[in-house]
C-alpha positions as CSV (number, residue, x, y, z in Angstrom):
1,X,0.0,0.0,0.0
2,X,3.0,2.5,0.9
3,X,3.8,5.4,3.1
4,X,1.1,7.4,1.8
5,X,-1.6,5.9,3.7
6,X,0.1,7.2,6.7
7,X,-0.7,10.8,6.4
8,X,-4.6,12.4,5.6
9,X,-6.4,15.5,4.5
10,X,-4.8,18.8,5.3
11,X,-2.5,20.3,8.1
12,X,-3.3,23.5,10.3
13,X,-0.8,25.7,7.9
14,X,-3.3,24.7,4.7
15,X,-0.7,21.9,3.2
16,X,-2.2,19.0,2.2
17,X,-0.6,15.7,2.5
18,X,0.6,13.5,-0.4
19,X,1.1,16.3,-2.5
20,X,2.8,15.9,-5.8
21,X,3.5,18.3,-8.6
22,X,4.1,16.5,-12.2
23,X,5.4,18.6,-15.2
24,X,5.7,17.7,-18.7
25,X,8.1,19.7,-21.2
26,X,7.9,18.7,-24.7
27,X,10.5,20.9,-26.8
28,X,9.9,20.4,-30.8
29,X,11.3,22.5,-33.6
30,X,7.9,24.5,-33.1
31,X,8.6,25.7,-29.7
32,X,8.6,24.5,-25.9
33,X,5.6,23.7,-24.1
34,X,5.2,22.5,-20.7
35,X,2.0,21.0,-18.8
36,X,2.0,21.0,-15.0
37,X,-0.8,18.6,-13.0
38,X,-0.5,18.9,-8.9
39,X,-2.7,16.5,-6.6
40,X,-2.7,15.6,-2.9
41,X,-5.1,14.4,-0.5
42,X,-8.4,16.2,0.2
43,X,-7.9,19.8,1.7
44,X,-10.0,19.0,4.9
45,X,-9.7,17.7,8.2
46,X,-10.7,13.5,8.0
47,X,-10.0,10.4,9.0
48,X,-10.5,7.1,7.3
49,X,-12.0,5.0,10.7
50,X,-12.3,1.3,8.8
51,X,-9.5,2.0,6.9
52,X,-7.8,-1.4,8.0
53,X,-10.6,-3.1,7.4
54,X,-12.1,-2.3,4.0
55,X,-10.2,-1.9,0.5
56,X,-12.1,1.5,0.2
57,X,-12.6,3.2,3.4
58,X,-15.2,6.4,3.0
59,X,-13.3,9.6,4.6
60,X,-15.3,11.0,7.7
61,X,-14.7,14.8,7.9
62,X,-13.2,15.8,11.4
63,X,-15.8,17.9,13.4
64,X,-15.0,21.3,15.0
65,X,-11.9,21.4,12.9
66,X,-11.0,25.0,11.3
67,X,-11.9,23.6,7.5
68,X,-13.3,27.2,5.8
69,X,-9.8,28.8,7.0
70,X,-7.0,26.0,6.2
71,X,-9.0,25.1,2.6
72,X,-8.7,29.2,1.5
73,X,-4.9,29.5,2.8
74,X,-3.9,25.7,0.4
75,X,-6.3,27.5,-2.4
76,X,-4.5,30.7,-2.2
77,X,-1.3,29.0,-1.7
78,X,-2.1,27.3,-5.3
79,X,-3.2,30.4,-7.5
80,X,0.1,32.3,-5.7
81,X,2.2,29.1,-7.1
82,X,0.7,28.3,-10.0
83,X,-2.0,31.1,-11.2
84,X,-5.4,30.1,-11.8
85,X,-6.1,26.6,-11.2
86,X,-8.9,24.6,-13.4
């Protein structure tokens, strides 16, 4: 399964765990062109409670956990990085 099950949703500075950028540069006689794809783990507070139990545990959000505030900071932290993000 790997390391990555170890770590969930997003930390009280607004990173997210598991996240991984990707970039793709093709160079041709045309020009250069890059394409850049970032993912991670869900940008909330959760846990996975079954998760040793069932192949595909359903994430429970974490009540009375600061979600609003941590998801704008990793959003704003992507647009800042990257610009606007589809």
């Amino acid at each position: 399964a790997g390391v990555r099950f170890h770590s969930r949703g997003i930390g009280a500075d607004g990173h997210v765990s598991n996240f991984v950028e990707t970039e793709q540069v093709v160079v041709s006689d045309a020009g250069t062109s890059s394409y850049v794809v970032v993912r991670g783990s869900i940008p909330l507070f959760w846990q996975e409670g079954e998760a040793l139990v069932t192949l595909k545990p359903s994430p429970a959000v974490m009540p009375g956990k600061p979600h609003s505030a941590t998801m704008h900071t990793h959003l704003q932290r992507l647009t800042r990085t990257y610009g606007h993000v589809a």
